[in-house]
HTML snippet that shows the backbone in 3Dmol.js (N, CA, C, O; Angstrom):
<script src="https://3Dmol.org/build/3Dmol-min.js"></script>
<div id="view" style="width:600px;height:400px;position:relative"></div>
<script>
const pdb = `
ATOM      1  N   UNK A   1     -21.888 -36.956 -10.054  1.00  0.00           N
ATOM      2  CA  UNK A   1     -20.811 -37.852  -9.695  1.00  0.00           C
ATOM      3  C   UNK A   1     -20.106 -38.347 -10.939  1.00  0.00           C
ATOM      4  O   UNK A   1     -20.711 -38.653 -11.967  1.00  0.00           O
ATOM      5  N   UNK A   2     -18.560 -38.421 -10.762  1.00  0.00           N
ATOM      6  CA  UNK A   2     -17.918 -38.802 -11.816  1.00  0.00           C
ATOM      7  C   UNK A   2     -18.165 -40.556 -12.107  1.00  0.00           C
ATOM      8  O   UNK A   2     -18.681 -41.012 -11.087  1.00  0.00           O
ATOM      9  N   UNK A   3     -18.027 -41.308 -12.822  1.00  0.00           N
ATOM     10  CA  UNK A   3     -17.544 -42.614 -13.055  1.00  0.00           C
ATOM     11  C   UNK A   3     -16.228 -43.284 -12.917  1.00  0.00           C
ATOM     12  O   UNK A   3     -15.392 -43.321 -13.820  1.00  0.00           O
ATOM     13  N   UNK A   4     -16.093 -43.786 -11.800  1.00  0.00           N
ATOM     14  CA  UNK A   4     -14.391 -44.248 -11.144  1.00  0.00           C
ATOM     15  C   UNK A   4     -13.812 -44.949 -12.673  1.00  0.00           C
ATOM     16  O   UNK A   4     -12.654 -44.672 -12.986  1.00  0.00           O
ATOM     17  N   UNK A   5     -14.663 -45.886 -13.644  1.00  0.00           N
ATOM     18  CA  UNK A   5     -14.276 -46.508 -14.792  1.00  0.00           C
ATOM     19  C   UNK A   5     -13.582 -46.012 -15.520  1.00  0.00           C
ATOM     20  O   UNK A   5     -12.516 -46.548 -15.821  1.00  0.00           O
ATOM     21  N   UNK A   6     -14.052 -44.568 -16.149  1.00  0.00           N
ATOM     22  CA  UNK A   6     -12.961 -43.848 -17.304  1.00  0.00           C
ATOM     23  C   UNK A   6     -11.712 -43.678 -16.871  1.00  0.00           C
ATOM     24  O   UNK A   6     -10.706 -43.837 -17.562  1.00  0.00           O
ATOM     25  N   UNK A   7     -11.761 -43.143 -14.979  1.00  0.00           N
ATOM     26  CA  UNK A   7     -10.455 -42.562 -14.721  1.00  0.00           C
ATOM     27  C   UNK A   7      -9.899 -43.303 -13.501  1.00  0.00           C
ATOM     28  O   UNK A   7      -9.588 -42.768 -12.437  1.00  0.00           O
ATOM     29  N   UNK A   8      -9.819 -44.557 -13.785  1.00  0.00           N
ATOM     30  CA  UNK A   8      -9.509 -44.997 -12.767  1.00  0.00           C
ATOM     31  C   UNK A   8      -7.984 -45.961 -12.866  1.00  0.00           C
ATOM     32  O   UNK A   8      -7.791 -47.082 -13.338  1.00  0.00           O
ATOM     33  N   UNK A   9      -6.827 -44.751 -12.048  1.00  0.00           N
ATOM     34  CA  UNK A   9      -5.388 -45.108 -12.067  1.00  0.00           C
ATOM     35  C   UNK A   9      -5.140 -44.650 -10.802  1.00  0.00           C
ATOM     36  O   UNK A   9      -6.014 -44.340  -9.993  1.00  0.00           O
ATOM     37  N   UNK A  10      -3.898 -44.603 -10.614  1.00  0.00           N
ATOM     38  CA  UNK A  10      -3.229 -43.601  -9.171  1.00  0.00           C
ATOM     39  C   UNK A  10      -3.051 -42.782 -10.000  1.00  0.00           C
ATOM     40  O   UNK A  10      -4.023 -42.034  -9.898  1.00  0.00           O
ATOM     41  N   UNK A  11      -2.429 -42.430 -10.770  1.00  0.00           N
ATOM     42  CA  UNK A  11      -2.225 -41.095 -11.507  1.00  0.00           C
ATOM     43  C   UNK A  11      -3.548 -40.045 -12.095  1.00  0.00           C
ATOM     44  O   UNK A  11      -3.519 -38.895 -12.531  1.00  0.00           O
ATOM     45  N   UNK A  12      -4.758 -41.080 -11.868  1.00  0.00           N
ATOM     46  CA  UNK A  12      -6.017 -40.357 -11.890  1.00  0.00           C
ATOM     47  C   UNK A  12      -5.811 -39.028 -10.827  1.00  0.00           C
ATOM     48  O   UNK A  12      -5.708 -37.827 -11.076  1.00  0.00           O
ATOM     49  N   UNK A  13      -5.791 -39.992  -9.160  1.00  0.00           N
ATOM     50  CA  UNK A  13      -6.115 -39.044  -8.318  1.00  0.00           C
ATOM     51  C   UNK A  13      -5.466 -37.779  -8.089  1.00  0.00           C
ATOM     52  O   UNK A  13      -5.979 -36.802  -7.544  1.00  0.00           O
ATOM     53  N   UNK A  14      -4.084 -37.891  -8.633  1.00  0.00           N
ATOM     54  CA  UNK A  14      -3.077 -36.694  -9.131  1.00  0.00           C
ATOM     55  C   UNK A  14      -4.037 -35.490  -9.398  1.00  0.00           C
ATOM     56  O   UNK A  14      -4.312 -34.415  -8.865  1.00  0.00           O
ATOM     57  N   UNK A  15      -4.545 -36.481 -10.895  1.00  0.00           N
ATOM     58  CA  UNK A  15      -4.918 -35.047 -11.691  1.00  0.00           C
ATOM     59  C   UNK A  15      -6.486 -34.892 -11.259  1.00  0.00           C
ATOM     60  O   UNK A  15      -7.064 -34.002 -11.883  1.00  0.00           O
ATOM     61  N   UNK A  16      -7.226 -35.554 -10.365  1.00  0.00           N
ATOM     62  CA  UNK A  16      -9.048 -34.785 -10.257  1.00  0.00           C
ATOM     63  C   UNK A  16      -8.566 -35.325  -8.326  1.00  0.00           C
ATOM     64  O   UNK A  16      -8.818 -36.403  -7.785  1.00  0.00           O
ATOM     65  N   UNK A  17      -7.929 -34.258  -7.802  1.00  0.00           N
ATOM     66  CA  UNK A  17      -7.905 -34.322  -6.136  1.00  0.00           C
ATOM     67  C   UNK A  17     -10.002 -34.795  -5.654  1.00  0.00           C
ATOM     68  O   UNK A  17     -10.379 -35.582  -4.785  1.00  0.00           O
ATOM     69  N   UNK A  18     -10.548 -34.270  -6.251  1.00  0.00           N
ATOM     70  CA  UNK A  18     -12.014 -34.692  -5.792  1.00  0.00           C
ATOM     71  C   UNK A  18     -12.260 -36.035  -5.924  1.00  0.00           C
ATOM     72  O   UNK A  18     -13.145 -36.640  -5.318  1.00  0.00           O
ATOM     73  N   UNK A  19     -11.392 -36.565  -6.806  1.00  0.00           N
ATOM     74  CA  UNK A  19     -12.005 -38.229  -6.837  1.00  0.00           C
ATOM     75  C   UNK A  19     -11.232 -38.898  -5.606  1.00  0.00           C
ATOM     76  O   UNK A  19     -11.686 -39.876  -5.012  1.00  0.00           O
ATOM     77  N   UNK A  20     -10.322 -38.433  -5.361  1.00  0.00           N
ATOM     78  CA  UNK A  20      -9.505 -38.504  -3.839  1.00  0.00           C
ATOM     79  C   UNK A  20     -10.792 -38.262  -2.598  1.00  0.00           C
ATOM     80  O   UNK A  20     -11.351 -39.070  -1.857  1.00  0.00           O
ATOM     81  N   UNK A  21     -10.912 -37.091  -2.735  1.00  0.00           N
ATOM     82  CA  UNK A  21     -12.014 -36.458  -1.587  1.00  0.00           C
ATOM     83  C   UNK A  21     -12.776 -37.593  -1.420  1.00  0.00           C
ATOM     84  O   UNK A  21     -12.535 -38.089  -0.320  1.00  0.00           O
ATOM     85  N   UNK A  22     -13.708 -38.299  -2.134  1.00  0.00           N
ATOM     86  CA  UNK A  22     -14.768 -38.847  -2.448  1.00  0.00           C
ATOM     87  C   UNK A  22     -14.206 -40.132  -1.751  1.00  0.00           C
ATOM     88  O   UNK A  22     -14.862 -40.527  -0.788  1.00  0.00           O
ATOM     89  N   UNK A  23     -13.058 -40.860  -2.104  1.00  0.00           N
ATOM     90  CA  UNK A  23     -12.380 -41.960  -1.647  1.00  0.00           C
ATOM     91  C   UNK A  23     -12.303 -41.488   0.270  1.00  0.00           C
ATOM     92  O   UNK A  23     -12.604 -42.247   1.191  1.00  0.00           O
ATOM     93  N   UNK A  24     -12.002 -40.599   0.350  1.00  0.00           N
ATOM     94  CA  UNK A  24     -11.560 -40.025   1.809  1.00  0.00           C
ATOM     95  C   UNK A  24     -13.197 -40.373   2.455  1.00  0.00           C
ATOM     96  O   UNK A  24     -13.452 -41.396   3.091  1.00  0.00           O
ATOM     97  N   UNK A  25     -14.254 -39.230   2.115  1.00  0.00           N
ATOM     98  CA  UNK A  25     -15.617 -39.502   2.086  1.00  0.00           C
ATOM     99  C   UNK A  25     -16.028 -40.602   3.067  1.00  0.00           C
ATOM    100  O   UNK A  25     -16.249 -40.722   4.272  1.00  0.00           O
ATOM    101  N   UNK A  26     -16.020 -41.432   1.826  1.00  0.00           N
ATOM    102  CA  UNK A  26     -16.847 -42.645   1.808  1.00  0.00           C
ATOM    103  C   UNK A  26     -15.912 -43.870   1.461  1.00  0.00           C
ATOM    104  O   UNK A  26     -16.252 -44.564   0.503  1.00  0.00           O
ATOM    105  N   UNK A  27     -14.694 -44.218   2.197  1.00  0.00           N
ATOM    106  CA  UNK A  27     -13.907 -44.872   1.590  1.00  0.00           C
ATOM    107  C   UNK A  27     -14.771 -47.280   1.398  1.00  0.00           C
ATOM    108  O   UNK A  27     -14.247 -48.229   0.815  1.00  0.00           O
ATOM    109  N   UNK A  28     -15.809 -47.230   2.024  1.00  0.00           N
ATOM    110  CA  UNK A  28     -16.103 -48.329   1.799  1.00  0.00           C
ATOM    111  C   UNK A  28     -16.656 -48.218   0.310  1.00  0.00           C
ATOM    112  O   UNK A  28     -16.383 -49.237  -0.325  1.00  0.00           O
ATOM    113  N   UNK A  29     -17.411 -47.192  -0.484  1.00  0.00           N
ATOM    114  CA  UNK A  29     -18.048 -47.309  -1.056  1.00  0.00           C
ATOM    115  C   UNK A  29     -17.191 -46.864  -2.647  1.00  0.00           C
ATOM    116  O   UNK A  29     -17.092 -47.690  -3.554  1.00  0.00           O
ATOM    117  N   UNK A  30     -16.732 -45.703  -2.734  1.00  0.00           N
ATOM    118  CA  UNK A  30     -16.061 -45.057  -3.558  1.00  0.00           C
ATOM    119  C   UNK A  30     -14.361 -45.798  -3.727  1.00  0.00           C
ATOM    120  O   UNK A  30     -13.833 -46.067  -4.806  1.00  0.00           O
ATOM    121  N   UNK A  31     -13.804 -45.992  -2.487  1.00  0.00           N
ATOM    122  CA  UNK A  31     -12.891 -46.336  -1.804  1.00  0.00           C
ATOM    123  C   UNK A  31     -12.938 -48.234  -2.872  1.00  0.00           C
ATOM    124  O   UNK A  31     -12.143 -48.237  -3.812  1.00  0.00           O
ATOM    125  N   UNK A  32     -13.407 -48.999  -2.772  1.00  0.00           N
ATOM    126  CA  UNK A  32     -13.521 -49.789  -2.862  1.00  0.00           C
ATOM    127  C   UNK A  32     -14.287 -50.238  -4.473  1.00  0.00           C
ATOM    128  O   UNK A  32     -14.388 -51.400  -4.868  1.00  0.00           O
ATOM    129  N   UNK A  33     -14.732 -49.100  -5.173  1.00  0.00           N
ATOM    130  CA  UNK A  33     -15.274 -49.329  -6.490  1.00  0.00           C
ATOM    131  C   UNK A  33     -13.471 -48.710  -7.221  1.00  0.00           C
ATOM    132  O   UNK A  33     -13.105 -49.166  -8.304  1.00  0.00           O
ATOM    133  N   UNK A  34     -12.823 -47.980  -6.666  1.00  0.00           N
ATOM    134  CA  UNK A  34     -11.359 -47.196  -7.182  1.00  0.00           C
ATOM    135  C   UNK A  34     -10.827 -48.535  -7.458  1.00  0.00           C
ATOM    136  O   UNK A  34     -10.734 -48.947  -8.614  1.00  0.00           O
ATOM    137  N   UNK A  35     -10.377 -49.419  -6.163  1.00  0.00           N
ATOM    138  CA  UNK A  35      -9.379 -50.609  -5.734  1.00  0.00           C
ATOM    139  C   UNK A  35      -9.807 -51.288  -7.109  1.00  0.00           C
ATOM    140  O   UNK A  35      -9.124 -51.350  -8.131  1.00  0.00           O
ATOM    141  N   UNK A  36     -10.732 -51.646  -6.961  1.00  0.00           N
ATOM    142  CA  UNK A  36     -11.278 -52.899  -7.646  1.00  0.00           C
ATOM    143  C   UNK A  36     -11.188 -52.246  -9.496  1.00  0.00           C
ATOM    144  O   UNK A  36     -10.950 -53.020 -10.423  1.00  0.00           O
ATOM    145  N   UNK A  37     -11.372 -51.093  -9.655  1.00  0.00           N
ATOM    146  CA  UNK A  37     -11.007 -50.685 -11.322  1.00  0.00           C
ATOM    147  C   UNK A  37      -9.677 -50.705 -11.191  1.00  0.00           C
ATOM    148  O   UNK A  37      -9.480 -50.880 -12.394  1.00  0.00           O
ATOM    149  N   UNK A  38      -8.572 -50.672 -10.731  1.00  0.00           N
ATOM    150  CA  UNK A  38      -7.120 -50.474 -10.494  1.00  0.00           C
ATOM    151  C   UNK A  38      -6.519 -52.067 -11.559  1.00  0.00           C
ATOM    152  O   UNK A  38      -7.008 -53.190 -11.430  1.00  0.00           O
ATOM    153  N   UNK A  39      -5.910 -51.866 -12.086  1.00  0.00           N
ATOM    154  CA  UNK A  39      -5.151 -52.864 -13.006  1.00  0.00           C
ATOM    155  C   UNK A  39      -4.294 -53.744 -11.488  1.00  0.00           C
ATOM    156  O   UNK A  39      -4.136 -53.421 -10.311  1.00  0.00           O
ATOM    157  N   UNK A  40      -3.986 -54.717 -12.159  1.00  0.00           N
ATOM    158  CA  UNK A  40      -2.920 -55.331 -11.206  1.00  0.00           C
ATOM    159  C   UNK A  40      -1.690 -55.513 -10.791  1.00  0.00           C
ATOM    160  O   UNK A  40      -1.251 -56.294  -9.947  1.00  0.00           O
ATOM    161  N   UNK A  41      -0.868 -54.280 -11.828  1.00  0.00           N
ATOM    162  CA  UNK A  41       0.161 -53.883 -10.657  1.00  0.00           C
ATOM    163  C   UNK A  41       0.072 -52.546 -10.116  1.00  0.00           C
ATOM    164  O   UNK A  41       0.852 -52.116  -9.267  1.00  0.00           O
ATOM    165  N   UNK A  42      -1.077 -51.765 -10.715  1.00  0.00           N
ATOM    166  CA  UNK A  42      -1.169 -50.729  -9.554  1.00  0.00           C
ATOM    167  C   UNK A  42      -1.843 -51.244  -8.047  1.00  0.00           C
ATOM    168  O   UNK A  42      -1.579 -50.729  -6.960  1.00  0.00           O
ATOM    169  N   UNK A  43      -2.892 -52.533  -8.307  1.00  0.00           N
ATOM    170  CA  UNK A  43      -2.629 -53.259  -6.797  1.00  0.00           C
ATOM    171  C   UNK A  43      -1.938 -53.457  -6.101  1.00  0.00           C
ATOM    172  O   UNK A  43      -2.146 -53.341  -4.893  1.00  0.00           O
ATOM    173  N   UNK A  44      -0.816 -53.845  -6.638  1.00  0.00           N
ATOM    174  CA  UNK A  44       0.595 -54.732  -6.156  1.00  0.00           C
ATOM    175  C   UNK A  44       1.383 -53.731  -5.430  1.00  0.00           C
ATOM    176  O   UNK A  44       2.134 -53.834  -4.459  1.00  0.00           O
ATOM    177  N   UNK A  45       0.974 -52.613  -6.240  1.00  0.00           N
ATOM    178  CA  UNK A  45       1.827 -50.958  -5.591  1.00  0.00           C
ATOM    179  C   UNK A  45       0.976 -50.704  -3.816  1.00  0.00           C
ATOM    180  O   UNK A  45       1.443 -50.675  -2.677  1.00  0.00           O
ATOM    181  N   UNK A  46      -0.243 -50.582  -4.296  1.00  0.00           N
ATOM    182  CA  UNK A  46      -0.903 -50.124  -2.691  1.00  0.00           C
ATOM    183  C   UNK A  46      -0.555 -51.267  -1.814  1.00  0.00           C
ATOM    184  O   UNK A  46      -0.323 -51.072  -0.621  1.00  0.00           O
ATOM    185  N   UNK A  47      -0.493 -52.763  -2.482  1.00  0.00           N
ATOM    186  CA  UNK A  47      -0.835 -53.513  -0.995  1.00  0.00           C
ATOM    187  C   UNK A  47       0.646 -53.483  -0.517  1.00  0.00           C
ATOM    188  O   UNK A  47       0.765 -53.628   0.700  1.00  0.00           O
ATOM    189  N   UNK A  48       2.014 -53.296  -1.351  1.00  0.00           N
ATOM    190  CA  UNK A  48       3.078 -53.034  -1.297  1.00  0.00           C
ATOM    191  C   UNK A  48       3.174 -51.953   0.137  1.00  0.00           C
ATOM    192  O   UNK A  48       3.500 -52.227   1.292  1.00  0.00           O
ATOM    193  N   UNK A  49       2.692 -50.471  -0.562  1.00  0.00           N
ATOM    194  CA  UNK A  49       2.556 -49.761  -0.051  1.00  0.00           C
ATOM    195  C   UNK A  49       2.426 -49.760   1.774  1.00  0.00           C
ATOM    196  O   UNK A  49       3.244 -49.462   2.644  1.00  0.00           O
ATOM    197  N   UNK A  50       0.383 -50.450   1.860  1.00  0.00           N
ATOM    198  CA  UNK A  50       0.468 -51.060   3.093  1.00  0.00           C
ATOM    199  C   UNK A  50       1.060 -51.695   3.791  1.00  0.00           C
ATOM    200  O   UNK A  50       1.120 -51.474   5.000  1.00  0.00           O
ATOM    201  N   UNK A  51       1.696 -52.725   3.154  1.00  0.00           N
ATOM    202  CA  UNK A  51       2.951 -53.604   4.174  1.00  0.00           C
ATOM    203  C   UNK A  51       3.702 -52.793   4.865  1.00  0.00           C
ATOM    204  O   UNK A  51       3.741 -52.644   6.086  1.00  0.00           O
ATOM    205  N   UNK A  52       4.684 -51.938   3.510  1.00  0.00           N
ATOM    206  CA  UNK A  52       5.911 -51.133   4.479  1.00  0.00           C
ATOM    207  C   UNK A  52       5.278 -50.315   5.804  1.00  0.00           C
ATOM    208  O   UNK A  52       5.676 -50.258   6.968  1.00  0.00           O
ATOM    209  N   UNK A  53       4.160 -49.725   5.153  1.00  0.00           N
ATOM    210  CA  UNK A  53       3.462 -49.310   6.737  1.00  0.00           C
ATOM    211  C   UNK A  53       3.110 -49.352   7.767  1.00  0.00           C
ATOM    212  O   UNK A  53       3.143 -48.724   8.825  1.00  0.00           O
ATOM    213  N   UNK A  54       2.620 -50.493   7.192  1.00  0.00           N
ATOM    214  CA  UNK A  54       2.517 -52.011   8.966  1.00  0.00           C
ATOM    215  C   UNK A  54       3.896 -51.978   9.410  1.00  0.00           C
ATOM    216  O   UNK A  54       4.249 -51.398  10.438  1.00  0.00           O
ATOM    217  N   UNK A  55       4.896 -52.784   8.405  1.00  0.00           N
ATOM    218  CA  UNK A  55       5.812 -52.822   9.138  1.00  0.00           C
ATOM    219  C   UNK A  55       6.646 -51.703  10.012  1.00  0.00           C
ATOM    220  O   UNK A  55       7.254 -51.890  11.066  1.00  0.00           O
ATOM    221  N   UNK A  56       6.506 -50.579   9.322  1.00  0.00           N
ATOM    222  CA  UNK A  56       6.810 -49.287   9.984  1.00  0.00           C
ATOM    223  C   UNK A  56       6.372 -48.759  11.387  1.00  0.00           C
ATOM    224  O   UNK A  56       6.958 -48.118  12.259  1.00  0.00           O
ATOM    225  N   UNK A  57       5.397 -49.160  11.293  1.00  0.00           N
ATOM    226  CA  UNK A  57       4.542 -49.001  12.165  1.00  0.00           C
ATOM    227  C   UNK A  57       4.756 -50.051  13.855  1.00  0.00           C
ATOM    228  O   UNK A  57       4.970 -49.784  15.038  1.00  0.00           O
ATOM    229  N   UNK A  58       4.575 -51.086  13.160  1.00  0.00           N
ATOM    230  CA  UNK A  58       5.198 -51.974  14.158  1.00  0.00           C
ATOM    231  C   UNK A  58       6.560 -51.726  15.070  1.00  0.00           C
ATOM    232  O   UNK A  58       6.835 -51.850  16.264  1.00  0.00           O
ATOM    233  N   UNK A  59       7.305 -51.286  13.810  1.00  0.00           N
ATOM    234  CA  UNK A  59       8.863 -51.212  14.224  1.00  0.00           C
ATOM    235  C   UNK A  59       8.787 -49.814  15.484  1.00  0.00           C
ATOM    236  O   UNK A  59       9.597 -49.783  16.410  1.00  0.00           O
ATOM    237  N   UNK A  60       8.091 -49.124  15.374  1.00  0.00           N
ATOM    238  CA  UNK A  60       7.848 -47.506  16.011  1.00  0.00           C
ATOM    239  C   UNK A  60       7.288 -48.027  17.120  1.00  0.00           C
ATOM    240  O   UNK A  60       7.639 -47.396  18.117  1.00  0.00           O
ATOM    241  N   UNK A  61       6.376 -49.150  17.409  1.00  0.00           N
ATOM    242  CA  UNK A  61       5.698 -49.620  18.331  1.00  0.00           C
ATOM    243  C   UNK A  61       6.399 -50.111  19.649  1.00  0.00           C
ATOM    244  O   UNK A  61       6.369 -50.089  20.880  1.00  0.00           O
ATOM    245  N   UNK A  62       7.164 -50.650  18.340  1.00  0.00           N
ATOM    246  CA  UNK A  62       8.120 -52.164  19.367  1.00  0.00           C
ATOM    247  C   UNK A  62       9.106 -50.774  20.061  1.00  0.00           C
ATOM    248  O   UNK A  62       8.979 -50.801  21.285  1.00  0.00           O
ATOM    249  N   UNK A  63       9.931 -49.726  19.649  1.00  0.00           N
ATOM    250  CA  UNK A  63      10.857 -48.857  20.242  1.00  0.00           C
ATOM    251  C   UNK A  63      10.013 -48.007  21.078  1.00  0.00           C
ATOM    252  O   UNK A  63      10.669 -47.283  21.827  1.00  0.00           O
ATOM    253  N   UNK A  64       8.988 -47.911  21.148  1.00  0.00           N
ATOM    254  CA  UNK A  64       7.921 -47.107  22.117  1.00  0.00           C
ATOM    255  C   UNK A  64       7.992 -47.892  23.788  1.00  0.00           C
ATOM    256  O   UNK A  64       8.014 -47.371  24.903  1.00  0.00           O
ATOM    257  N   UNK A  65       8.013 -49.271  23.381  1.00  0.00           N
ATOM    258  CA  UNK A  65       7.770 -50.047  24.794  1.00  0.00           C
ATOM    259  C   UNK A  65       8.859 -50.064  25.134  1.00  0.00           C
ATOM    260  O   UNK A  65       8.935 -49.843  26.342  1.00  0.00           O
ATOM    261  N   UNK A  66      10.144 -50.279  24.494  1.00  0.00           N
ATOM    262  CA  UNK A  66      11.918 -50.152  25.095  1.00  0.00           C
ATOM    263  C   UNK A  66      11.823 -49.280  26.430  1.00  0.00           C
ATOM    264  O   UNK A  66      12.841 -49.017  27.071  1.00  0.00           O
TER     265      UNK A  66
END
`;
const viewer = $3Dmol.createViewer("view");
viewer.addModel(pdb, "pdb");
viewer.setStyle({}, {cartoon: {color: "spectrum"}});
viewer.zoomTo();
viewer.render();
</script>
Protein backbone atom coordinates (compact mmCIF):
# COMPACT_ATOMS: atom_id res chain seq x y z
CA UNK A 1 0.00 0.00 0.00
CA UNK A 2 1.04 3.43 -0.98
CA UNK A 3 1.13 6.33 1.80
CA UNK A 4 -1.84 8.94 0.99
CA UNK A 5 0.97 11.60 2.84
CA UNK A 6 3.67 11.91 0.07
CA UNK A 7 0.97 12.12 -2.63
CA UNK A 8 -1.71 13.54 -1.42
CA UNK A 9 -3.40 16.40 -3.96
CA UNK A 10 -6.25 16.11 -6.63
CA UNK A 11 -3.67 16.22 -9.09
CA UNK A 12 -2.20 13.13 -7.26
CA UNK A 13 -5.18 11.05 -8.39
CA UNK A 14 -4.56 12.22 -12.08
CA UNK A 15 -1.30 10.81 -12.08
CA UNK A 16 -1.57 7.11 -9.75
CA UNK A 17 -5.58 6.24 -11.03
CA UNK A 18 -4.99 3.30 -8.17
CA UNK A 19 -4.92 5.71 -5.38
CA UNK A 20 -8.41 6.67 -6.88
CA UNK A 21 -9.38 2.85 -7.00
CA UNK A 22 -8.51 2.50 -3.37
CA UNK A 23 -10.64 5.78 -2.50
CA UNK A 24 -13.58 4.06 -4.68
CA UNK A 25 -12.71 0.66 -2.54
CA UNK A 26 -12.95 1.67 0.68
CA UNK A 27 -14.03 5.20 0.57
CA UNK A 28 -14.57 5.50 4.62
CA UNK A 29 -11.17 4.48 5.19
CA UNK A 30 -8.74 5.52 2.31
CA UNK A 31 -11.48 7.98 1.23
CA UNK A 32 -11.22 9.88 4.35
CA UNK A 33 -7.28 9.59 5.27
CA UNK A 34 -7.04 11.49 1.18
CA UNK A 35 -9.75 14.41 2.52
CA UNK A 36 -8.08 15.00 5.58
CA UNK A 37 -4.14 15.21 3.86
CA UNK A 38 -5.81 17.67 1.21
CA UNK A 39 -4.55 21.38 1.95
CA UNK A 40 -7.41 23.82 2.37
CA UNK A 41 -8.31 25.06 -0.71
CA UNK A 42 -8.21 21.88 -2.38
CA UNK A 43 -11.08 21.29 0.38
CA UNK A 44 -12.84 24.30 -0.54
CA UNK A 45 -12.71 22.83 -4.27
CA UNK A 46 -14.54 19.32 -3.34
CA UNK A 47 -17.01 20.74 -0.83
CA UNK A 48 -17.56 23.45 -3.65
CA UNK A 49 -17.77 20.74 -5.92
CA UNK A 50 -20.53 18.85 -3.75
CA UNK A 51 -22.79 21.77 -3.39
CA UNK A 52 -23.17 22.42 -7.18
CA UNK A 53 -24.22 18.78 -7.16
CA UNK A 54 -26.77 18.86 -4.57
CA UNK A 55 -27.94 21.70 -6.03
CA UNK A 56 -28.07 20.10 -9.44
CA UNK A 57 -29.49 17.49 -8.33
CA UNK A 58 -32.27 19.00 -6.54
CA UNK A 59 -33.03 21.24 -9.44
CA UNK A 60 -33.51 17.73 -11.76
CA UNK A 61 -35.70 16.55 -8.87
CA UNK A 62 -37.90 19.44 -8.47
CA UNK A 63 -38.55 19.25 -12.80
CA UNK A 64 -39.14 15.41 -12.40
CA UNK A 65 -42.36 16.06 -10.15
CA UNK A 66 -43.68 19.08 -12.69
Amino acid sequence: MESNSTNTSLQSLIHNPSQLADIIKDPARHGLDFYNGLSVKEKQYILFAAAAGLIGYAIYLGKQSA
